[in-house]
N, C-alpha and C positions, 0 to 999 in steps of 0.2 A: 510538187507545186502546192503554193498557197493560197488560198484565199482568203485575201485579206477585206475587211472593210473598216476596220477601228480599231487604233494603236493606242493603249494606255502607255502613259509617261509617268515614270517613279522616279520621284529623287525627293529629297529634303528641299521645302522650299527656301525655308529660310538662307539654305546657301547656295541657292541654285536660281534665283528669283527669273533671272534674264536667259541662263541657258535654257529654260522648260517654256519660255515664251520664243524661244527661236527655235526652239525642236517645233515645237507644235505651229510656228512660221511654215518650215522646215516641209512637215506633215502634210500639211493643206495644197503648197508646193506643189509637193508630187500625187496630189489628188488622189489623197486618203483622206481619212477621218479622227483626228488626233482627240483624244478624249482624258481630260487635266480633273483633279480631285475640286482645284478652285471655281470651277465652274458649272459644277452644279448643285442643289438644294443641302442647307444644311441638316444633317440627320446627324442618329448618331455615328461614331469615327468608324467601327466594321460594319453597320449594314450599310455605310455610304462603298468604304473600299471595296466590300463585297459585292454591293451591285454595279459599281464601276470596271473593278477587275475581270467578270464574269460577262462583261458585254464587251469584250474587248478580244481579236482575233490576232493581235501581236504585242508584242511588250518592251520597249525604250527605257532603259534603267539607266540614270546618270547620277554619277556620283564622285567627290570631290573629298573633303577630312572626313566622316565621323560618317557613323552608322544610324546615330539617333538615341531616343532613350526607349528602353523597353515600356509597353502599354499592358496594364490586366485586363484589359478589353480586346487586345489582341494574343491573347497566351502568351503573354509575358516576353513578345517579339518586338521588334523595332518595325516601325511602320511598314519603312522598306526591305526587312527583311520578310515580313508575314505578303506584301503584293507581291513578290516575284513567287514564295512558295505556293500563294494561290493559285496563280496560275498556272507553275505546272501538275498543282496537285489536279487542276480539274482534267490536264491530258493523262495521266497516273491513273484516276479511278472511275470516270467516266466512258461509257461506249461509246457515248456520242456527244465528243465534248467540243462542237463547233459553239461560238455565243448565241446562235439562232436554233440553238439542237436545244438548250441546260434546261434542263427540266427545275421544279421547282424542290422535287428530293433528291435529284443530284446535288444541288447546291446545297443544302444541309449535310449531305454525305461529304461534302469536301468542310462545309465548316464544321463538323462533329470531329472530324480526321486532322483539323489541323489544331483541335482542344487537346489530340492526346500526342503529349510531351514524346513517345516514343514513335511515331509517326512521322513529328517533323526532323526526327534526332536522323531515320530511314531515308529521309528524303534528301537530307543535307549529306549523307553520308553514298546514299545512291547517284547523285548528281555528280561527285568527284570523282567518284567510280567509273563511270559510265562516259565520261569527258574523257577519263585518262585511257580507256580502251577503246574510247572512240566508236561506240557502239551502244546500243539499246532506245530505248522510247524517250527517257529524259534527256538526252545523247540529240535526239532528232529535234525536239522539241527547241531546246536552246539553239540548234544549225539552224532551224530556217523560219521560229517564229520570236526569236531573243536577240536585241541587241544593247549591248550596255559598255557607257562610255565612260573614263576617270577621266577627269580634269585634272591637270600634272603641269602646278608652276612651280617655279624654282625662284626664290630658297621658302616661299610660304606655305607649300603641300608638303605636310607632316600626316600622312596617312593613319588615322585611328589600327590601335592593334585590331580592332573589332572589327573596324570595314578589313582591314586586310585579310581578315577571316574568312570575311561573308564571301568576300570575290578571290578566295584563293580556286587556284584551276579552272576558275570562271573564263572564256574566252570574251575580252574586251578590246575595246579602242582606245587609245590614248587625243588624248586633245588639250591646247593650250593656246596663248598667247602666240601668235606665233610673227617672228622679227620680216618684216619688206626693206628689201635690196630699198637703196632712192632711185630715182629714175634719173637714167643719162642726161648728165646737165643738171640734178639739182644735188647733188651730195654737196658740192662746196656751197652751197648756200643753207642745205639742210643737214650737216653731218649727224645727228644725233639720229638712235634706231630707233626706226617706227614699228610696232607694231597692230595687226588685226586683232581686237577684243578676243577672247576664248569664245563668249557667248556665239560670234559669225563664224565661229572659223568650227564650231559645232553644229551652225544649221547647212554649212556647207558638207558636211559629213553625214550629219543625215540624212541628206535629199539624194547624196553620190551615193550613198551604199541601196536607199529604196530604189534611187533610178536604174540602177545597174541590177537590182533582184527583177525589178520588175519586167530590164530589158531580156534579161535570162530567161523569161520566162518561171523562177523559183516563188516567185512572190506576184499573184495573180489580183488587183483590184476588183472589189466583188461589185463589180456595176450592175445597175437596174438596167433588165431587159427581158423582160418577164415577156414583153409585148401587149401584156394589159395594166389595167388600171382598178382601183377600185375607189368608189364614192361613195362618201362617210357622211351624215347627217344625225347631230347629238341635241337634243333640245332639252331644256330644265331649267331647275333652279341657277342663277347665276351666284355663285359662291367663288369664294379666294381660291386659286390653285387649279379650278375646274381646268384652264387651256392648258397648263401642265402638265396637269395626271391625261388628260388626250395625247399629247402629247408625247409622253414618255412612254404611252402603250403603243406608240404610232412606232417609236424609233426601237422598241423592245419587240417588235416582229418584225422588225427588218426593214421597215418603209419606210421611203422618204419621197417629203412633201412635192406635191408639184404647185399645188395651189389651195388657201388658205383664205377662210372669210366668217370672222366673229362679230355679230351685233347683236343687242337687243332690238336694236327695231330692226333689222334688212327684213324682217318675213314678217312683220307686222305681228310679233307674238302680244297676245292679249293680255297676260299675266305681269300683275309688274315685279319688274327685278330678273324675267325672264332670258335667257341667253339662248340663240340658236347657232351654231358651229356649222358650217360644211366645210368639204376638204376631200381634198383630192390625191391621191396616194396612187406611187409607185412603190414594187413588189423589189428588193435588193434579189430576192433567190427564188429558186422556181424548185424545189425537192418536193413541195405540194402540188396538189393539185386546184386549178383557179378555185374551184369550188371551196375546197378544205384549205384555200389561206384566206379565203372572206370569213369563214366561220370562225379559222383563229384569231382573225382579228377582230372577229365579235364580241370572242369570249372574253379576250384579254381587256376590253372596253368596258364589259359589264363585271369584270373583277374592280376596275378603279373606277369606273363612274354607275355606281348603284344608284336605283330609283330615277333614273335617265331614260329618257327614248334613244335609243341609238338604231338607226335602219345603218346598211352599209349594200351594198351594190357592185358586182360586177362588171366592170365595162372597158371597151376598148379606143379608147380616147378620155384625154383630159383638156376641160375647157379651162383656161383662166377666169376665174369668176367674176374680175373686174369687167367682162363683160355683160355680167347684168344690171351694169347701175347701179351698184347697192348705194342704200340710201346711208348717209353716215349722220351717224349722231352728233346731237349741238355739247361737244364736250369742253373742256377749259384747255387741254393739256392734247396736244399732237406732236408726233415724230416722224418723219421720214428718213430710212436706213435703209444704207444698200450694204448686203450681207451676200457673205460666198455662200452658197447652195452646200453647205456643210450640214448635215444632221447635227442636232442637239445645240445650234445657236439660238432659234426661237425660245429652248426651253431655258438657255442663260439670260435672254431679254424677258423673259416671264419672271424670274425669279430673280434677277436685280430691280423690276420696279416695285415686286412682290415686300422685297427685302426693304427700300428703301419707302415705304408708304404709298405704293398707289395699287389702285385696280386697273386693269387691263379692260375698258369697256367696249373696243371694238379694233380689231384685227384685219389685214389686208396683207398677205402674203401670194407674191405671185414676180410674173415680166412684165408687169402696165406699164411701159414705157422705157421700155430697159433694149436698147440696143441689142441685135440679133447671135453679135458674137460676143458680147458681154459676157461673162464666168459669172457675174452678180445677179441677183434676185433684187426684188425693192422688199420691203415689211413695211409698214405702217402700223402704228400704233396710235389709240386713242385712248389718253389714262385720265380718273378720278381718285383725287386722294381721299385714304382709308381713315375715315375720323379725323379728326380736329383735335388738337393743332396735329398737323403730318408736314415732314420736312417738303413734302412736294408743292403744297398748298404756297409754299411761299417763294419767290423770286430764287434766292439763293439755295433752295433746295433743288429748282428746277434747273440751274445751269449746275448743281450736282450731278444730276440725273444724267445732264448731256454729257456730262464729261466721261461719267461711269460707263453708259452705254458704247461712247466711242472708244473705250479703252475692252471692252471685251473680244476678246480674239478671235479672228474672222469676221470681224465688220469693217467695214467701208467710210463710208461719209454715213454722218449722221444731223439731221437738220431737222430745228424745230418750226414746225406749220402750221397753218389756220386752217379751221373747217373747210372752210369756201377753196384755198386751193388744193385739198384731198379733196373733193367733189368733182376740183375739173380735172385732174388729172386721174380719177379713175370714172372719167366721164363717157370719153370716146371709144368705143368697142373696139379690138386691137386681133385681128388673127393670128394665131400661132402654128407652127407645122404639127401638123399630125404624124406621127409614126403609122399608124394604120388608119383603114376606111374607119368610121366612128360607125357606130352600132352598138347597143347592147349583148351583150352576150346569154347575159344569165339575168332573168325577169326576180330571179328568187332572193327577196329583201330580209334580211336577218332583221328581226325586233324585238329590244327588253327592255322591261320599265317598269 
């Protein structure tokens, strides 16, 4: 058995543009967590792959002609050949190489090991090995945490001799165009053959082979049910990126959001330019103890947010915060988005308005008004563009904005608002179920700063 919480997706995008947008369709589907290279912050090429590939607990490789061009950034490997060796290099040399175990010198030991030319020569040469006897660690690894798919149309797939390399004795899926019968009564009027795009007839194969692991019991969704909660309180400087890097240390231990609330005024900070964060988090795992996963998640807060206050808390219930009225600031620029309760979508709305010129000056993540059996969350967002001229600043950048936002994967509707109706509609107090009695558990406030 697996458990899974985050499926990295490898293929070349350039010829793959639609299929890695229906796999990760696909993904979401069957209520996992698909995690794509295009969506998050730009770094450099390996310490993006690296930290992408290393928080990922399965692996979707698609691929169609050509292998790619080798990179001296990545040992002189092709993109997609150095992501699939990542990942099994880290079940290869790590003891404990779940995405929520990797320590920060494992992950050096795996990229130190994928620098030396004879290592990955071991690897590529232990993989076919170990397929073909149907046995060993790399052997297990590819059965139950690997799936990867060629795309095979006729007469346009001319397979590079290189990818037939990379994927020889590989176990894969084939997928294509594939021809529909007409339906009784319209051939004489339709004789010509229709068929289903490759790109659906690949998100229908991805959801059939998760649905079926999952029914099996082989492939296990790592759900929150820790039974508690913990409450996060970050106060400081408001600087670019600050709800980001929270963020990313929120989703780099495991948690995800239950509810979310950034202003500089809601708490009446005195300091101007000041920002106050709360937020409410649920635990994905429970190998800690409550105690010692507040503390990791303290520590992991005051690695990316130095000279910060950060308290974090304990507790057995989560309130939606829009029940306290927050006061929302008189901004120019408002959004309201209903988004699937996906980890790492808020951190792609952070970093497309980042990207495109604005700042992020007040946050509303939570259910204020979202139907009970809804699968969606609401976000709100309140932005200020970053210097003058910024393309947000002006009309046509702003229906940029909307468009980019509605195009990122895993959102909803997206609709631009005024102050006055974010105010009423996070005006009325709104009950939610509690999973247990609410109580504090643990009085003991972690703080650095």
């Amino acid at each position: 058995m697996v458990n899974v919480r985050t499926i990295f997706i490898s293929s070349r995008m350039d010829e793959l543009a639609m299929e890695r947008r229906s796999a990760h369709s696909a993904i979401i589907e069957a209520r996992l967590t698909p995690i794509l290279f295009e969506m998050e912050p730009q770094k450099n090429e390996r310490a993006k792959i690296d930290a992408l590939v290393d928080r990922a607990d399965f692996f979707i490789g698609i691929y169609y002609n050509t292998l790619g061009y080798p990179s001296e950034f990545l040992n002189d490997l092709c993109p997609i050949e150095y992501e699939l060796f990542r990942f099994l290099a880290r079940f290869d040399l790590c003891d404990e190489p779940e995405s929520w175990q990797l320590t920060e010198p494992a992950q050096r030991e795996i990229t130190a090991s994928l620098a030396d030319p004879s290592y990955v020569s071991d690897i590529r040469s232990r993989i076919r090995s170990e397929i073909a006897q149907r046995e060993g660690a790399l052997f297990d690894v590819i059965s139950h945490r690997v799936l990867l798919f060629l795309r095979v149309l006729e007469p346009d797939n001319q397979i590079s001799r290189k990818l037939a390399e990379f994927l020889e004795g590989l176990p894969r899926h084939e997928f294509c165009n594939q021809e529909i019968e007409p339906q009784e009564g319209v051939a004489e009027f339709v004789p010509e053959k229709r068929y289903v795009p490759a790109h659906l007839s690949l998100f229908e194969a991805v959801y059939e082979i998760l649905q079926k692991r999952k029914t099996s019991g082989d492939l296990t969704p790592l759900q929150s049910g820790a039974g508690f909660y913990m409450e996060c309180r970050i106060s400081g400087e408001d600087r670019p990126g600050l709800l980001y890097r929270l963020l990313e240390a929120c989703l780099d231990q495991a948690c995800n959001i239950k509810s979310l609330l950034m202003s500089k005024e809601s708490y009446s900070m005195p300091a101007q330019g000041a920002a106050d964060i709360r937020i409410f988090l649920e635990p994905f795992v429970t190998q800690w103890s409550e105690r010692q996963t507040v503390r990791n998640l303290q520590s992991a807060l005051r690695l990316r947010l130095r000279n910060y206050s950060v308290a974090a808390d304990l507790v057995m219930e989560w309130r939606d915060l829009a029940e306290e009225s927050p006061k929302v600031p008189d901004l120019r620029i408002f959004y309201e988005i209903s988004t699937a309760d996906v980890p790492g979508i808020i951190m792609a709305v952070t970093r497309l308005v980042s990207h495109i010129g604005g700042s992020i000056e007040f946050a509303y993540f939570g259910r204020k008004g979202v139907a009970a059996e809804s699968q969606f969350f609401k976000l709100i967002i309140g932005i200020e563009p970053v210097g003058l001229p910024s393309p947000i600043a002006e009309e046509d950048g702003r229906k940029t904005l909307e468009y980019e936002l509605g195009s990122v994967m895993g959102i909803g509707v997206v609709t631009r608002v005024t102050r006055s109706s974010v105010e009423k509609s996070l005006r009325a107090p709104r009950s939610i179920s509690k999973k247990r009695q609410a109580g504090v558990v643990s009085s003991a406030t972690v703080t650095s700063g």
